[in-house]
TORKOL-4160 file (C-alpha; in steps of 0.2 Angstrom, whole numbers, padded with zeros to 4 digits, m for minus):
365
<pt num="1" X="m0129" Y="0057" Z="m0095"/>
<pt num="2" X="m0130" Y="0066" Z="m0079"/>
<pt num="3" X="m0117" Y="0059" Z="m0068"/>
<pt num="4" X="m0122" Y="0068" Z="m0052"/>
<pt num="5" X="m0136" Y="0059" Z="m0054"/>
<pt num="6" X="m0130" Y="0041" Z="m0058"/>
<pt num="7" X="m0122" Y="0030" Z="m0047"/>
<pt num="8" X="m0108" Y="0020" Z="m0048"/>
<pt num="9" X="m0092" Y="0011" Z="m0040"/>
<pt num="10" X="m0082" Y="0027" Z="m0041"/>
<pt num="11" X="m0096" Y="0039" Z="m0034"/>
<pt num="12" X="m0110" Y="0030" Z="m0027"/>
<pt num="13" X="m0115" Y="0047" Z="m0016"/>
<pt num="14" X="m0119" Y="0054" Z="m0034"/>
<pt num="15" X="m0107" Y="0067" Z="m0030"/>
<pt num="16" X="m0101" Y="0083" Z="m0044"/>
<pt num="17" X="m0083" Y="0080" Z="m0041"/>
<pt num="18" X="m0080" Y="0096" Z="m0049"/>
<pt num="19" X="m0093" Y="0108" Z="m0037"/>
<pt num="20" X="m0085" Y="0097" Z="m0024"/>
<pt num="21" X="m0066" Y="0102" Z="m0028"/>
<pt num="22" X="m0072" Y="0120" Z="m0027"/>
<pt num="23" X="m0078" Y="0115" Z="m0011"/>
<pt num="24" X="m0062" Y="0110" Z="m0004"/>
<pt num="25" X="m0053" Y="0125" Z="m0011"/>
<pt num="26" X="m0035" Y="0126" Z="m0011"/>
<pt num="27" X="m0023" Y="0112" Z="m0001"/>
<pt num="28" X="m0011" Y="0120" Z="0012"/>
<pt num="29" X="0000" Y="0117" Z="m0001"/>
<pt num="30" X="0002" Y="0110" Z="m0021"/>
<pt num="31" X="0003" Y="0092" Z="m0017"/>
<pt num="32" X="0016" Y="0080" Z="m0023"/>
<pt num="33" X="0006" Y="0063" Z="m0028"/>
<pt num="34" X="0020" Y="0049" Z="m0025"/>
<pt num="35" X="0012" Y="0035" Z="m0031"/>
<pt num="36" X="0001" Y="0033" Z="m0049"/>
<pt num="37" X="0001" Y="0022" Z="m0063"/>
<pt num="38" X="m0002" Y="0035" Z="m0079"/>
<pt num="39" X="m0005" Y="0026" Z="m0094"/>
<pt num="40" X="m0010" Y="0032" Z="m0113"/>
<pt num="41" X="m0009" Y="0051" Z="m0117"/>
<pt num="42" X="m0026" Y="0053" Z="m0117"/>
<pt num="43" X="m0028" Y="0048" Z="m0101"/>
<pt num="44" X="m0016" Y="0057" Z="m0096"/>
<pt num="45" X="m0024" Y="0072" Z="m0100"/>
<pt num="46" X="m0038" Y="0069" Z="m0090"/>
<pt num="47" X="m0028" Y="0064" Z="m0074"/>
<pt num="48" X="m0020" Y="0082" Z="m0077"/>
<pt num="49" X="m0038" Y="0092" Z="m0077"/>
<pt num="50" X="m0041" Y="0081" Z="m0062"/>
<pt num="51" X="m0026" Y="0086" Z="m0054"/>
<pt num="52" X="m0026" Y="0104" Z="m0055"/>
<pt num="53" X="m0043" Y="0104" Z="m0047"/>
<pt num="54" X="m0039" Y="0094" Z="m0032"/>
<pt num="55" X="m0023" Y="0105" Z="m0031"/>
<pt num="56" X="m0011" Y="0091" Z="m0037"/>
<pt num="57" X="0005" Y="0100" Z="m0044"/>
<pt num="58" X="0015" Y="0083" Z="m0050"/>
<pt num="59" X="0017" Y="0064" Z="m0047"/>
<pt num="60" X="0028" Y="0050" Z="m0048"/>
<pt num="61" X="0021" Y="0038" Z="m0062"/>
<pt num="62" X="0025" Y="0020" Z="m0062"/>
<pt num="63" X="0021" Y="0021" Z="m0081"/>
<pt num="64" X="0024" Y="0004" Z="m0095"/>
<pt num="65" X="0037" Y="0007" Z="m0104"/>
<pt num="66" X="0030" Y="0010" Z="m0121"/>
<pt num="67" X="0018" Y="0023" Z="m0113"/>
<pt num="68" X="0031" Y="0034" Z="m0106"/>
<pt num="69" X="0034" Y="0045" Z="m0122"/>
<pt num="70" X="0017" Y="0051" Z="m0126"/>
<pt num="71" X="0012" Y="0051" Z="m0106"/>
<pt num="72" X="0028" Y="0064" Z="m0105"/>
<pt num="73" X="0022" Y="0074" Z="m0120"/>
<pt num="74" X="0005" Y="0077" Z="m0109"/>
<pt num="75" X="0010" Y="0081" Z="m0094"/>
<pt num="76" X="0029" Y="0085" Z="m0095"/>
<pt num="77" X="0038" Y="0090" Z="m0078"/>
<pt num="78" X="0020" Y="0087" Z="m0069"/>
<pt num="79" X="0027" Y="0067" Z="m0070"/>
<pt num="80" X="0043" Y="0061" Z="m0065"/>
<pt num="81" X="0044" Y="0040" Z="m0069"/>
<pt num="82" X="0048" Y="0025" Z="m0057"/>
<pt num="83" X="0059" Y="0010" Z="m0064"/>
<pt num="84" X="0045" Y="m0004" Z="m0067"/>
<pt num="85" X="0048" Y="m0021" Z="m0074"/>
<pt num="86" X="0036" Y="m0026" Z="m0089"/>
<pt num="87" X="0024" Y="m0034" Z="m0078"/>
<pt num="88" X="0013" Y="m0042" Z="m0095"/>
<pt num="89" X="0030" Y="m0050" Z="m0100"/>
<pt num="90" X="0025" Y="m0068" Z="m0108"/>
<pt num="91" X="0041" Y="m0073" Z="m0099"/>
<pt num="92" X="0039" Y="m0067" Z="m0082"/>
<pt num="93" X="0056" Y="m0074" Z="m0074"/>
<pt num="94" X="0068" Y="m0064" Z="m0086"/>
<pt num="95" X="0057" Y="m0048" Z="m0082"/>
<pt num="96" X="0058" Y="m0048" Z="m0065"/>
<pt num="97" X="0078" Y="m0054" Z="m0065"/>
<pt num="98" X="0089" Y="m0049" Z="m0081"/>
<pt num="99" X="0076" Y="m0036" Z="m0092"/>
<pt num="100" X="0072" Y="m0027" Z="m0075"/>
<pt num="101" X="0090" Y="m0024" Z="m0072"/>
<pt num="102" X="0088" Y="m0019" Z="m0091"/>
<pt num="103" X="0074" Y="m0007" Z="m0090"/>
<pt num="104" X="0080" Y="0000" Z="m0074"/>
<pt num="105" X="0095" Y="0006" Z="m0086"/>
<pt num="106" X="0083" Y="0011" Z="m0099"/>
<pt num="107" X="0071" Y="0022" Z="m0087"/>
<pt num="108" X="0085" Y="0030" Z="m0078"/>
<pt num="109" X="0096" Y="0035" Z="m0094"/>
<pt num="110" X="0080" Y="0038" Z="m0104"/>
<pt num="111" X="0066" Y="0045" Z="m0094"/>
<pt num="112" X="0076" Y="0053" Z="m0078"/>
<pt num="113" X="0068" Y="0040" Z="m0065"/>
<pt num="114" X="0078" Y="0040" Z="m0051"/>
<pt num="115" X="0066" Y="0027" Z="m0040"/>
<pt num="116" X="0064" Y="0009" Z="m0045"/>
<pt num="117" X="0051" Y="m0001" Z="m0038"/>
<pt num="118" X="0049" Y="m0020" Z="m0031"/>
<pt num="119" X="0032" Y="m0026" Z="m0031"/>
<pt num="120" X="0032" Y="m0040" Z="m0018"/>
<pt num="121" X="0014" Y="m0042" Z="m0015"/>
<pt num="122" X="0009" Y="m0061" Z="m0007"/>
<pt num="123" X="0001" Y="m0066" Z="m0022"/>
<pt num="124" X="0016" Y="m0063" Z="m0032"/>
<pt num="125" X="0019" Y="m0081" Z="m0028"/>
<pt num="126" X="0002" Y="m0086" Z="m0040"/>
<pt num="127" X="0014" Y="m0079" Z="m0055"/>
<pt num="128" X="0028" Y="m0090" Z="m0054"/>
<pt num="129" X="0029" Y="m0105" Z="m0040"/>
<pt num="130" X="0046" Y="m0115" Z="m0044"/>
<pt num="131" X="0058" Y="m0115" Z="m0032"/>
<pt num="132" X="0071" Y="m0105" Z="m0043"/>
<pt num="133" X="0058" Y="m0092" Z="m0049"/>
<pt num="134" X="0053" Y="m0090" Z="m0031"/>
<pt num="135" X="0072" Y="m0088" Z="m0027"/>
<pt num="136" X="0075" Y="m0074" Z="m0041"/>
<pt num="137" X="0059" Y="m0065" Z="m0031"/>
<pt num="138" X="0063" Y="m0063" Z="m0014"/>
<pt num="139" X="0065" Y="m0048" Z="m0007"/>
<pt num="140" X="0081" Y="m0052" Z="0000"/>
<pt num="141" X="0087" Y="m0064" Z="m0014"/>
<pt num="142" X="0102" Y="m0060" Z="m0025"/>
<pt num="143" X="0092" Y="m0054" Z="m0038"/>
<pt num="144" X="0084" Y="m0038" Z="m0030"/>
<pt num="145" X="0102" Y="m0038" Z="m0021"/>
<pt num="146" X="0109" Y="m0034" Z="m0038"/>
<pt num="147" X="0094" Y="m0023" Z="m0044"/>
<pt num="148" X="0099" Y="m0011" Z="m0026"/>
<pt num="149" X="0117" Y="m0013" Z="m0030"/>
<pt num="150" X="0114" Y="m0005" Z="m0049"/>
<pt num="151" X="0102" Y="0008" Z="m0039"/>
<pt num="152" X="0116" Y="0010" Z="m0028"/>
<pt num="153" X="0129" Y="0015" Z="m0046"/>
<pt num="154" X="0114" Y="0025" Z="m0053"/>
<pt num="155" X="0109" Y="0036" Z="m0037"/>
<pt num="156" X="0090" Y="0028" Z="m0037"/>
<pt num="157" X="0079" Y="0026" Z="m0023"/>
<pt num="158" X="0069" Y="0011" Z="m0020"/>
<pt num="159" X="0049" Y="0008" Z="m0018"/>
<pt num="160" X="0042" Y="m0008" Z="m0013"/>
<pt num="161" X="0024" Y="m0014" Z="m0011"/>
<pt num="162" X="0025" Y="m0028" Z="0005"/>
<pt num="163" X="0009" Y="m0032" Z="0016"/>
<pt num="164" X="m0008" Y="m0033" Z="0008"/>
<pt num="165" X="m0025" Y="m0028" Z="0017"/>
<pt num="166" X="m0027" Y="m0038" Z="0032"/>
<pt num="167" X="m0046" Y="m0045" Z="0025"/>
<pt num="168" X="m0036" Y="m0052" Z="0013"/>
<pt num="169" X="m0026" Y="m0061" Z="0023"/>
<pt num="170" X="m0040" Y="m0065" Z="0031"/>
<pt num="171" X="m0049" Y="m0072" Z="0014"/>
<pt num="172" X="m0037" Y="m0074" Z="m0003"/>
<pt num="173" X="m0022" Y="m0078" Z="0008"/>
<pt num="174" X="m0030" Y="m0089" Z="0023"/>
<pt num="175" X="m0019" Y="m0101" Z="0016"/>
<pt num="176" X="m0002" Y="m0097" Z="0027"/>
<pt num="177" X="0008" Y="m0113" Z="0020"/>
<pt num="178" X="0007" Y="m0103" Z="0003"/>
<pt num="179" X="0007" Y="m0087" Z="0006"/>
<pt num="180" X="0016" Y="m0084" Z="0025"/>
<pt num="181" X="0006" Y="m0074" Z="0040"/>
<pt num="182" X="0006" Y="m0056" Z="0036"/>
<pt num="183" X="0020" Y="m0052" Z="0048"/>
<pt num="184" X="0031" Y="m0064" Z="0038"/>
<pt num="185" X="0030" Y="m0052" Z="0023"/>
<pt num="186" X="0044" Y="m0041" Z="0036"/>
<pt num="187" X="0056" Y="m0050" Z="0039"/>
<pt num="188" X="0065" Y="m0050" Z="0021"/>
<pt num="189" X="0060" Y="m0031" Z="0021"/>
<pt num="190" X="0069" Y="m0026" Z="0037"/>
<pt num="191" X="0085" Y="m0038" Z="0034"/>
<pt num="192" X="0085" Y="m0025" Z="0015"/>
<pt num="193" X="0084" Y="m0011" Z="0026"/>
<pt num="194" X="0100" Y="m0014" Z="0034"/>
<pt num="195" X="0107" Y="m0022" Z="0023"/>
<pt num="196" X="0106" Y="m0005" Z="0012"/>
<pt num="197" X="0106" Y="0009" Z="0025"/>
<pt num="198" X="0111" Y="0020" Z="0011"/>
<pt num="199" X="0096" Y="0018" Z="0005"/>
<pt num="200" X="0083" Y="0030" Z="0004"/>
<pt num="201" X="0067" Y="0017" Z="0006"/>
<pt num="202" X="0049" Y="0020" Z="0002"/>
<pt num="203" X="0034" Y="0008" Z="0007"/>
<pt num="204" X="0019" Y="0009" Z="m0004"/>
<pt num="205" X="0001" Y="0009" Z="0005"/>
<pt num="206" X="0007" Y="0015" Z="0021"/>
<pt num="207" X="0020" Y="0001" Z="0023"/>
<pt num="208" X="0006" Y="m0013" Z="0019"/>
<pt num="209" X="m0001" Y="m0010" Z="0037"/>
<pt num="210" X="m0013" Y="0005" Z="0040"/>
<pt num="211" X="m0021" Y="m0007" Z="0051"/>
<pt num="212" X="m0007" Y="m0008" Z="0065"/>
<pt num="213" X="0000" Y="0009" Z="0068"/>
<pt num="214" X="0012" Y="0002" Z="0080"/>
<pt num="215" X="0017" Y="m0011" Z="0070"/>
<pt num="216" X="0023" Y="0003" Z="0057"/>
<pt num="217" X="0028" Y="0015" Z="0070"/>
<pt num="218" X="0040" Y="m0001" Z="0077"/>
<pt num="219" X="0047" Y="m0001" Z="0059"/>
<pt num="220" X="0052" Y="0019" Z="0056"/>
<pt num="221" X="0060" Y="0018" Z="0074"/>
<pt num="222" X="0070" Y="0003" Z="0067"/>
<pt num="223" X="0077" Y="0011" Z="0050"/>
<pt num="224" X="0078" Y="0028" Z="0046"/>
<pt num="225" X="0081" Y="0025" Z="0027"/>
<pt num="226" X="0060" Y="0018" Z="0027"/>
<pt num="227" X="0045" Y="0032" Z="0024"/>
<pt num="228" X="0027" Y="0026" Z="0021"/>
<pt num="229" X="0017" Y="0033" Z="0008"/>
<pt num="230" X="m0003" Y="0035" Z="0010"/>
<pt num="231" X="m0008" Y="0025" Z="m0009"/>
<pt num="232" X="m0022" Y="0013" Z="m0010"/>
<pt num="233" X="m0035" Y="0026" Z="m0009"/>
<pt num="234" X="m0050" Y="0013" Z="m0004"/>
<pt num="235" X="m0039" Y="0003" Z="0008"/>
<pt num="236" X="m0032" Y="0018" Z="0016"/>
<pt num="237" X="m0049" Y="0027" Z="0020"/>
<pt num="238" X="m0056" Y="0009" Z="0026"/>
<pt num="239" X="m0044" Y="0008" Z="0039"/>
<pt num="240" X="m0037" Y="0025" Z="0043"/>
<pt num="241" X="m0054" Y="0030" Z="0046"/>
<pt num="242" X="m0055" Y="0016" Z="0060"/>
<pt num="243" X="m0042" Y="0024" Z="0071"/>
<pt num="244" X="m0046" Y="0040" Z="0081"/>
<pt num="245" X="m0041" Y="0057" Z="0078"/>
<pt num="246" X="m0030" Y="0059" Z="0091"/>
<pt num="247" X="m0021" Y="0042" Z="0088"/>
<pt num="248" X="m0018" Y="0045" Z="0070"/>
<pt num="249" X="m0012" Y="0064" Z="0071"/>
<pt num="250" X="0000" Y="0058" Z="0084"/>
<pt num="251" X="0007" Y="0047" Z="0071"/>
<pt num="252" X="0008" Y="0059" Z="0059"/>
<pt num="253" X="0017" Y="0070" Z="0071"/>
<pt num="254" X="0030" Y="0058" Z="0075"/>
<pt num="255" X="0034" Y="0054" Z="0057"/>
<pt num="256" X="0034" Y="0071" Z="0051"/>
<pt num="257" X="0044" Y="0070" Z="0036"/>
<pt num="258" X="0043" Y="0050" Z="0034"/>
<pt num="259" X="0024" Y="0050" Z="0028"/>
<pt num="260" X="0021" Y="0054" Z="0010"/>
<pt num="261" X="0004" Y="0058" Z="0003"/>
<pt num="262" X="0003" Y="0044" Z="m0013"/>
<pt num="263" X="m0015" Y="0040" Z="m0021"/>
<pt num="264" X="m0012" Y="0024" Z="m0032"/>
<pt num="265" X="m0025" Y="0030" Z="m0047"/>
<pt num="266" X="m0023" Y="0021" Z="m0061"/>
<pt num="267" X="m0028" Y="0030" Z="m0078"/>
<pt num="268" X="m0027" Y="0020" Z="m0093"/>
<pt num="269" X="m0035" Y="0024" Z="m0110"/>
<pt num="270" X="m0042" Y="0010" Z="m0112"/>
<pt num="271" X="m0055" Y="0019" Z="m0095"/>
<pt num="272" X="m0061" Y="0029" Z="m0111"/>
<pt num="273" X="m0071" Y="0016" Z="m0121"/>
<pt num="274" X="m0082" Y="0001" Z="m0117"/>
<pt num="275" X="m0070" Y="m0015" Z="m0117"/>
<pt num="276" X="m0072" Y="m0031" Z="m0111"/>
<pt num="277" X="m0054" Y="m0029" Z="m0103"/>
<pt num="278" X="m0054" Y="m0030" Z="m0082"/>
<pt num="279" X="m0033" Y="m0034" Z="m0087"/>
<pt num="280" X="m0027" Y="m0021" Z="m0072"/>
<pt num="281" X="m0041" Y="m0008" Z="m0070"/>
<pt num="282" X="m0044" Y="m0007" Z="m0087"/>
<pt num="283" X="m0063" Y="m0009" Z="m0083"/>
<pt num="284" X="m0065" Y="0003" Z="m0069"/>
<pt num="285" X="m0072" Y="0017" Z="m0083"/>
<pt num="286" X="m0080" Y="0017" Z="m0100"/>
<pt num="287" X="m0079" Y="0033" Z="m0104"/>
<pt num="288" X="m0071" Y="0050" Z="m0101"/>
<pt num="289" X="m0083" Y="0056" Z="m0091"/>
<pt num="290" X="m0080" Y="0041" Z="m0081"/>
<pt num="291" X="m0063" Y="0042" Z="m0083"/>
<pt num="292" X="m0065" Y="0059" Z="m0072"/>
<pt num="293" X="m0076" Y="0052" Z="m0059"/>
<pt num="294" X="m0063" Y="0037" Z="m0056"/>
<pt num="295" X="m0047" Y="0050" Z="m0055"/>
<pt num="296" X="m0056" Y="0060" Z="m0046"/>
<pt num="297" X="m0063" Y="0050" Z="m0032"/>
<pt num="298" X="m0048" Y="0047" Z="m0024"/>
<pt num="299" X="m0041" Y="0064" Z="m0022"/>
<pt num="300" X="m0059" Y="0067" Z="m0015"/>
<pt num="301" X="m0060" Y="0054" Z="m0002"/>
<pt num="302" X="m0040" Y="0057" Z="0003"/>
<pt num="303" X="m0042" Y="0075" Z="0004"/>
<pt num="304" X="m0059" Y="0075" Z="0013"/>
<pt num="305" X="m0051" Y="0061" Z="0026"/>
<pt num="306" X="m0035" Y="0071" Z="0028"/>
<pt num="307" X="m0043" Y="0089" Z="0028"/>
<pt num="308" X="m0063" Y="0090" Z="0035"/>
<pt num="309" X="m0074" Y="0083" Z="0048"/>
<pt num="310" X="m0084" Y="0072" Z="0037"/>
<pt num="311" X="m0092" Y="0057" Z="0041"/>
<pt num="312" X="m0102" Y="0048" Z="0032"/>
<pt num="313" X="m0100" Y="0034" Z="0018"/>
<pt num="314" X="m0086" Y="0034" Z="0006"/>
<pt num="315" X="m0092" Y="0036" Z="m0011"/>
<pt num="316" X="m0081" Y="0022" Z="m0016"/>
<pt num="317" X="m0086" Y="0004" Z="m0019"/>
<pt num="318" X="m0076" Y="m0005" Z="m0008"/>
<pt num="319" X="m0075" Y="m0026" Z="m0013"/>
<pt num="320" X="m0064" Y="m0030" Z="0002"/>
<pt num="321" X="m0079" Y="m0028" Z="0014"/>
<pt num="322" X="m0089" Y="m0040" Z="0005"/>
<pt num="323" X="m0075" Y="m0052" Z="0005"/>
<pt num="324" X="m0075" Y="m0056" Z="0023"/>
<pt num="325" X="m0093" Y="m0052" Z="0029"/>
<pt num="326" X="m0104" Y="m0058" Z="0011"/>
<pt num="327" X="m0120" Y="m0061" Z="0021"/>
<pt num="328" X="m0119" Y="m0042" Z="0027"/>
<pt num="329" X="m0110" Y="m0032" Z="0011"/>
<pt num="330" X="m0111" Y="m0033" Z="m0008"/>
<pt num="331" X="m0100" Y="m0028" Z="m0022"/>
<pt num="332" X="m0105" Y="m0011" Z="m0021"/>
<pt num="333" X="m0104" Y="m0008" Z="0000"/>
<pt num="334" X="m0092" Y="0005" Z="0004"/>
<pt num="335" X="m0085" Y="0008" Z="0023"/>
<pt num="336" X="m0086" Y="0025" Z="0034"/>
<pt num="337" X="m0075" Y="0039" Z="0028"/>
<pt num="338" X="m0073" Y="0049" Z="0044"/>
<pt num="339" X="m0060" Y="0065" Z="0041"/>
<pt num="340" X="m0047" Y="0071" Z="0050"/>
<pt num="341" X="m0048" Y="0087" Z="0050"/>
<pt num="342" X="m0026" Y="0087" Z="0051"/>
<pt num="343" X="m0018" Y="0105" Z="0056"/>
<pt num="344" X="m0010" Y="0113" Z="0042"/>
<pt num="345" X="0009" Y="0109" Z="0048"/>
<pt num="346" X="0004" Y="0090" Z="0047"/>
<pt num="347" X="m0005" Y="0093" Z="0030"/>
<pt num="348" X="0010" Y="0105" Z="0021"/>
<pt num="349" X="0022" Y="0090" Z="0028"/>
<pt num="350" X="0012" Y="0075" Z="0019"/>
<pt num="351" X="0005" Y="0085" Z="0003"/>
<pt num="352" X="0022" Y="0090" Z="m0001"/>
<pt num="353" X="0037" Y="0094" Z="0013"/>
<pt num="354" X="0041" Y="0074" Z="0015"/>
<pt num="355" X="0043" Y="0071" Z="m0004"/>
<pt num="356" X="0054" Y="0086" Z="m0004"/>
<pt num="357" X="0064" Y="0077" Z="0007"/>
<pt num="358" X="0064" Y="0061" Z="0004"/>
<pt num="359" X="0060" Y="0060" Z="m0017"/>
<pt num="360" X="0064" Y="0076" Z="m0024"/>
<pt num="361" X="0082" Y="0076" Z="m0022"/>
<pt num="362" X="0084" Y="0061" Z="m0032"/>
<pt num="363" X="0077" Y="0070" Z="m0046"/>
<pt num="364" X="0083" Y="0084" Z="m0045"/>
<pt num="365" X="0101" Y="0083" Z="m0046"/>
């Protein structure tokens, strides 16, 4: 099939992500993708000719465990792994408390991972609502207290993932007796912070709030062990694309050094057949070709909003718009991509000098 002609959830402009890398020539720099989740060698192998097009030079892969050896026989020093707990674990309390301190030992001694990463998302709370799982949980709860204190012995760094999109605080989370307002999810983050000013901090999805640059501007002025990387590729050209140039280069400028450049792809090989599996992206593709289009969408719309003057539609299906205005959107809207056009100094800092400062040197000693 013809994908420049056919039209789908991950290129609904019908674009030839490869004629269209050509187009974009070159970064400023090779960039440094912070934040992917590479899983199965054959998807893996994709990712890479993905990368090398777009310019991406290496990422850090919040990979399953079982998956790490034969992702690492693809890509070798191209990935460098984040501490995850087994997410698909039948029981979901031990993996989150006792096996993650495990598997944090197993990543680091095993696979060189020298970052570990809390996913703290609001609907965390759908997985497991007793009052002690909820306890073992919390941010600020002994349990990730003595998963920072192994960081701590083991020289690791620390992702989190905190705030969701504000439409779905707006929607899935209305409920705030269950979920909390969205400026609750803070609270437990910033008391970490200072808790472990040692502690070299990192913010998936642009701190959870790309919506409010203040709100974020407040929290890099508070704690300088916090930076913010720019994953979430659909959520972040929603909303990054709502603010102005000038306000959003002013950001960047201030936080030189504090905002890394992350995509969030997730590449699985189960994206390279047809499957009746939606289990975490697995039914976002269906065939390699696919595969490619996915992957390759998000360095296109992160690098067209970073880099050019575009402005136009994202070729990205984007659910979220649908979930808060149904009458108006459908499952396959998509929101204004308008680019940036950032001067080099700001792109050479996010594609590459910030994770140089902040991430590399965990790694590399």
């Amino acid at each position: 099939m013809d994908r420049t002609a056919h039209r789908w959830s991950a290129n609904l402009l019908g674009l030839d992500y490869r004629a269209e890398a050509e187009k974009l020539g070159d970064p400023v720099v090779p960039i440094v993708d912070v934040h992917t989740h590479l899983n199965g060698p054959k998807s893996a192998e994709i990712w890479a000719d993905v990368a090398s097009r777009y310019g991406v030079c290496r990422t850090y892969s919040q990979t399953v465990l079982d998956e790490a050896p034969g992702v690492r026989d693809v890509l070798g020093d191209r990935v460098r792994f984040i501490a995850i707990p087994d997410y698909m674990a039948e029981n979901k309390l031990h993996a989150f408390t006792e096996g993650f301190l495990e598997r944090i030992r197993i990543w680091h001694d095993e696979y060189g991972a020298r970052m570990l990463k809390f996913w703290q998302a609001p609907r965390l709370r759908d997985y497991m609502t007793d009052a002690q799982a909820m306890e073992a949980l919390s941010l600020d709860g002994p349990w990730r207290i003595r998963a920072l204190e192994l960081a701590a012995e083991l020289g690791m760094m620390v992702m989190t993932h905190i705030g969701d999109p504000d439409t779905w605080f707006a929607a899935k989370y209305s409920d705030a007796s269950a979920y909390g307002t969205k400026a609750d999810q803070y609270a437990p983050l910033e008391r970490m912070l200072d808790r472990f000013p040692d502690t070299t901090w990192l913010a998936a999805h642009m701190g959870g709030w790309p919506e409010d640059l203040e709100f974020l501007s407040g929290l890099l002025e508070r704690h300088d062990n916090l930076n913010l990387d720019t994953s979430a590729c659909k959520w972040q050209v929603r909303e990054l694309s709502r603010h102005s140039r000038e306000d959003l280069l002013a950001f960047f400028r201030r936080w030189k050094g504090r905002v890394l450049f992350g995509s969030d792809i997730v590449a699985r090989d189960a994206h390279l057949e047809s499957s009746d599996d939606t289990a975490y992206a697995a039914g976002q593709a269906s065939d390699p070709e696919q595969a490619f289009e996915l992957y390759a969408s998000r360095y296109w719309a992160l690098r067209t909003l970073f880099e050019t003057t575009y402005e136009g539609a994202s070729p990205i299906a984007d659910p979220d718009l649908m979930m808060v205005e149904p009458g108006r959107y459908d499952e396959m809207s998509s929101p204004m991509l308008r680019g940036k056009s950032l001067p080099e100094d700001v792109l050479s800092d996010l594609y590459a000098g910030a994770a140089a400062r902040a991430v590399d040197p965990y790694y590399e000693t």
